[in-house]
N, C-alpha and C positions, 0 to 999 in steps of 0.2 A: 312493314312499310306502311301499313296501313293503319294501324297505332299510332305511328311515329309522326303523320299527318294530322291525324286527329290531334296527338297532342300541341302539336306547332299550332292550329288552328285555334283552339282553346288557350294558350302561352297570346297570339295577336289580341285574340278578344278582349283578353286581361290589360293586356298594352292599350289597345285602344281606348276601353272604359276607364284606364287610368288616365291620359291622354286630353279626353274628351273637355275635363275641366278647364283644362287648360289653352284649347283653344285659341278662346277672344283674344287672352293676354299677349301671346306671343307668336310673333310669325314662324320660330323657327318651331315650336310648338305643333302650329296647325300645318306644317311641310312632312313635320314627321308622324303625325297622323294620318296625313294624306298615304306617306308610302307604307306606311305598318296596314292599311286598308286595302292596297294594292298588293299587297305581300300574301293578306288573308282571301283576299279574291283570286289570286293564282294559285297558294295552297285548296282553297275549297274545289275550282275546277279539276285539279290533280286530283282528289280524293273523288269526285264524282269522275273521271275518266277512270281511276280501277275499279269503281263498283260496277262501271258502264260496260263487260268484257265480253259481249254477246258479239257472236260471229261475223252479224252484218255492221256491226259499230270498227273491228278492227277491218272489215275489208274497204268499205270508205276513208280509211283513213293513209292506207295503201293506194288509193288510185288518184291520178292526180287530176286537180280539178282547179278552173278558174278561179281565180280571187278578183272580188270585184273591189274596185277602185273609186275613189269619192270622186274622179271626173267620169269615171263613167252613167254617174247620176246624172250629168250635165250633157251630156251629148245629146246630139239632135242627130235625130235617123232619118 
C-alpha cells in the first residue's frame, strides 16, 4: 500500500511538471493542474497518515470532536 502511494505520488509529480508549461495557454490546462495538485495533496496526506501509526494518533481519530466552522470565526459571545 505504501509503495503503491508513493508511486501515484511520483506518477502526479510527473503530471504536474508536465502540466506546468502549459498553464498560461489554456484554461482547461491550468483546471487540470489544479486537480492533479489536489489529487497529490490527498495522496501525500494518505501516505503521512500510514507512516503516522502511533497509538495516541489512532485514538484521536476514534473520538469524536467538534469541527469548527467558518461562522463560527464570526460569532460574537
Amino acid at each position: 500500500m505504501k509503495r503503491d502511494l508513493i508511486f501515484s505520488i511520483k506518477e502526479k509529480e510527473l503530471q504536474l511538471s508536465k502540466l506546468k508549461e502549459h498553464i498560461d495557454k489554456s484554461e482547461v490546462c491550468s483546471d487540470l493542474y489544479n486537480k492533479v495538485l489536489i489529487e497529490k495533496a490527498i495522496l501525500t496526506k494518505q501516505l503521512e497518515d500510514l507512516q503516522n501509526k502511533s497509538i495516541i494518533n489512532r485514538i484521536k481519530h476514534l473520538l469524536p470532536h467538534k469541527e469548527k466552522l467558518i461562522c463560527d470565526y464570526f460569532r460574537t459571545k
